[in-house]
BADRENZA-938385 format. One record per residue (C-alpha): x, y negated, z negated; residue in one letter. Coordinates in steps of 0.5 Angstrom, whole numbers, plus 500, padded with zeros to 3 digits. Example, Ala and Ser with C-alpha at 12.3 -4.5 7.8 and 13.67 -1.06 7.14 Angstrom:
525509484A 527502486S 
//
This chain:
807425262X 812425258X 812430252X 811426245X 814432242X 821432245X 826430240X 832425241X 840428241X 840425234X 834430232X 829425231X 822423234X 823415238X 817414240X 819408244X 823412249X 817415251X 813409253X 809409259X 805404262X 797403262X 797404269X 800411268X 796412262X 790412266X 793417270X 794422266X 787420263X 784421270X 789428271X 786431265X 779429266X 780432272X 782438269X 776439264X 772438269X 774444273X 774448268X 767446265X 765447274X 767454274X 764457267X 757453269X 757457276X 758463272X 752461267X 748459272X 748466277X 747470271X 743465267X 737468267X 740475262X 742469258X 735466258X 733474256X 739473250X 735466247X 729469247X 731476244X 729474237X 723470238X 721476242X 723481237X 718477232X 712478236X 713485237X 714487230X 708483230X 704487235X 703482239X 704480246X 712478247X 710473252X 713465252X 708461256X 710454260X 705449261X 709445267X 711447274X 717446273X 719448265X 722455266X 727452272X 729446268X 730451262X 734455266X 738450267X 739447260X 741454257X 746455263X 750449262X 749448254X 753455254X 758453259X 759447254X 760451249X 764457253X 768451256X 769447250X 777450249X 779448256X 775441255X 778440248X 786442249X 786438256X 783432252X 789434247X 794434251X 792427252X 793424245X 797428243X 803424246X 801418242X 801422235X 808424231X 810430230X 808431223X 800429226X 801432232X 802439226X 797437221X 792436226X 794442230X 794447223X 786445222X 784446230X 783454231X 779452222X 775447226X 773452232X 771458227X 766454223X 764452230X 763458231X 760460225X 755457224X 751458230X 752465229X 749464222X 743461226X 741467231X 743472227X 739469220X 736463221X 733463227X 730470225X 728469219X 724462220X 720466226X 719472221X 716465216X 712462221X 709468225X 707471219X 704466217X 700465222X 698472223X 696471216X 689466217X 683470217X 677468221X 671465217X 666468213X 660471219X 653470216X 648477218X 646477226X 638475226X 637481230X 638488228X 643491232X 643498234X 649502233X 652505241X 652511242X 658511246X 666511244X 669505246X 674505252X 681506250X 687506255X 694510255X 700509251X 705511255X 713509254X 715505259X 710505267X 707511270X 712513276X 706513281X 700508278X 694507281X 690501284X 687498277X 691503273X 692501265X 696503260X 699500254X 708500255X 710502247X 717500249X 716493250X 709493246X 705489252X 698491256X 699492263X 696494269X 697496277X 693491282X 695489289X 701493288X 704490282X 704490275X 701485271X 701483264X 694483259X 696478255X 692479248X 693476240X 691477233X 684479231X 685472226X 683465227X 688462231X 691466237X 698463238X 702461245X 710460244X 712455251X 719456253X 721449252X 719448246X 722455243X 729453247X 729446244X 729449237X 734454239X 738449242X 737443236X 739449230X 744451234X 747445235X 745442228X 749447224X 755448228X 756441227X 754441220X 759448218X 765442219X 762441212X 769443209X 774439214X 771432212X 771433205X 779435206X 779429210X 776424205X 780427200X 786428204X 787420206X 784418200X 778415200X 775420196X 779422190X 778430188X 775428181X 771424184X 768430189X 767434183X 765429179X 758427184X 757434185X 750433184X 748428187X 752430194X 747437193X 742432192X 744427198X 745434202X 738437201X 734430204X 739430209X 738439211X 731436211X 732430216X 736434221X 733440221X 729442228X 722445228X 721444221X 722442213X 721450210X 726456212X 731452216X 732446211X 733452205X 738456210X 743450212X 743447204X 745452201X 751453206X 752446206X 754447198X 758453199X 762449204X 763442200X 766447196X 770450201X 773443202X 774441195X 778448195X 783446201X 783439200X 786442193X 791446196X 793441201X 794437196X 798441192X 802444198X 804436199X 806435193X 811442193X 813439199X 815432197X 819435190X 
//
């Protein structure tokens, strides 16, 4: 496919002289389809033979509550299949996003022989800007978000009381027997005994030797309601935030965008602040997963820091543009 970007003898772009066919066009189309999906083929194999330590990675904060929690850092699945289709879903959505660069130049590379020089530089300029937001905002959800909604929530939980007991009818008499404990050790014994059982303070888990094997002892809280996490359901809610606040962090590039075309003056931006932080708060509440409490507060007040972000370069653009035309 002929470069857009290549310049005539006079200096100037001439966009007629690089004209291709429809037929050509979907060639190309077809050639970088390709490509992007070689790509994304190979960093999917590489996810799929070590998805199960990135399984490990996505359960980590939610493991690390229940610990802080004392209670058995366990997820659960209710279906046959659940813990493969999960490995499945996270291998290929960490490809996706790994392979994202690679799919994203490949279908650049396309479009941009259709676009002048000076759009193929404006668009190119806020790209590796639109990438870090990306970035940033699912970093903001497993680092913060995430752990804080799962401090709020199992706490919480931890929290509700058993109801008030009436006195037994019969006396009972006080055993003259101490209850049975087990070891805390750190770690598995180096030579367990046939139903051995010990407590591993390293991973807070009961655990004991039968048939040859360890087993894991699950065990709750002493409250009123014993909690079970399932791995489908806790892998959809990383995902949904994960996604929800990466394509919410390119707050700043829409507003810039608005301002930029002029459809939106800057006035008018800074002027409707406090609806738009109102309209913001029902729309943190809609798209957020899993709930309206800790993940709605987190991604609104990001939110309203980043639509000033993009008052800010919609700004500088402006002046910037207005420098270059003097």
């Amino acid at each position: 496919m002929a470069d857009a970007a290549s310049q005539s003898d006079s200096g100037l772009f001439d966009p007629d002289a690089y004209r291709m066919s429809i037929g050509e066009h979907l060639e190309e189309l077809r050639r970088r389809l390709i490509l992007a999906l070689l790509g994304f083929l190979l960093v999917a194999g590489v996810f799929l033979w070590f998805g199960r330590d990135v399984m490990s990675v996505f359960c980590a904060p939610l493991v690390h509550t229940l610990q802080k929690y004392d209670l058995s850092p366990q997820l659960h699945s209710d279906e046959v299949p659940d813990v493969f289709m999960s490995y499945v879903e996270i291998s290929l959505i960490s490809a996706c996003a790994v392979a994202a660069p690679w799919i994203l130049y490949q279908i650049w590379q396309f479009v941009a022989a259709g676009l002048y020089p000076h759009e193929r530089k404006y668009i190119t300029r806020f790209v590796p800007l639109s990438i870090g937001l990306l970035v940033m905002g699912m970093l903001f959800v497993y680092f913060l978000v995430l752990p804080w909604t799962l401090e709020f929530f199992v706490s919480f939980t931890t929290s509700v009381p058993l109801p008030a007991q009436h006195a037994p009818l019969v006396e009972t008499v006080a055993s003259t027997t101490k209850p049975s404990a087990i070891d805390r050790i750190a770690g598995n014994p180096s030579h367990p005994t046939e139903g051995q059982i010990w407590f591993d303070t390293t991973q807070g888990r009961a655990k004991f030797f039968i048939n040859g094997q360890i087993k894991i002892i699950s065990f709750s809280a002493e409250n009123l309601i014993a909690t079970e996490y399932n791995l489908p359901e806790y892998i959809d809610l990383v995902v949904g935030m994960l996604l929800t606040f990466g394509v919410s962090f390119q707050m700043p590039l829409v507003v810039m965008a608005l301002a930029r075309v002029g459809i939106v003056p800057i006035d008018t931006l800074r002027a409707f602040r406090k609806y738009v932080y109102f309209f913001m708060a029902i729309l943190a509440a809609a798209i957020t997963p899993g709930d309206v409490v800790t993940a709605t507060i987190a991604l609104m007040i990001p939110l309203c820091l980043l639509y000033e972000l993009g008052i800010w370069l919609a700004v500088v653009g402006e002046r910037k543009a207005n420098a270059d035309r003097t």
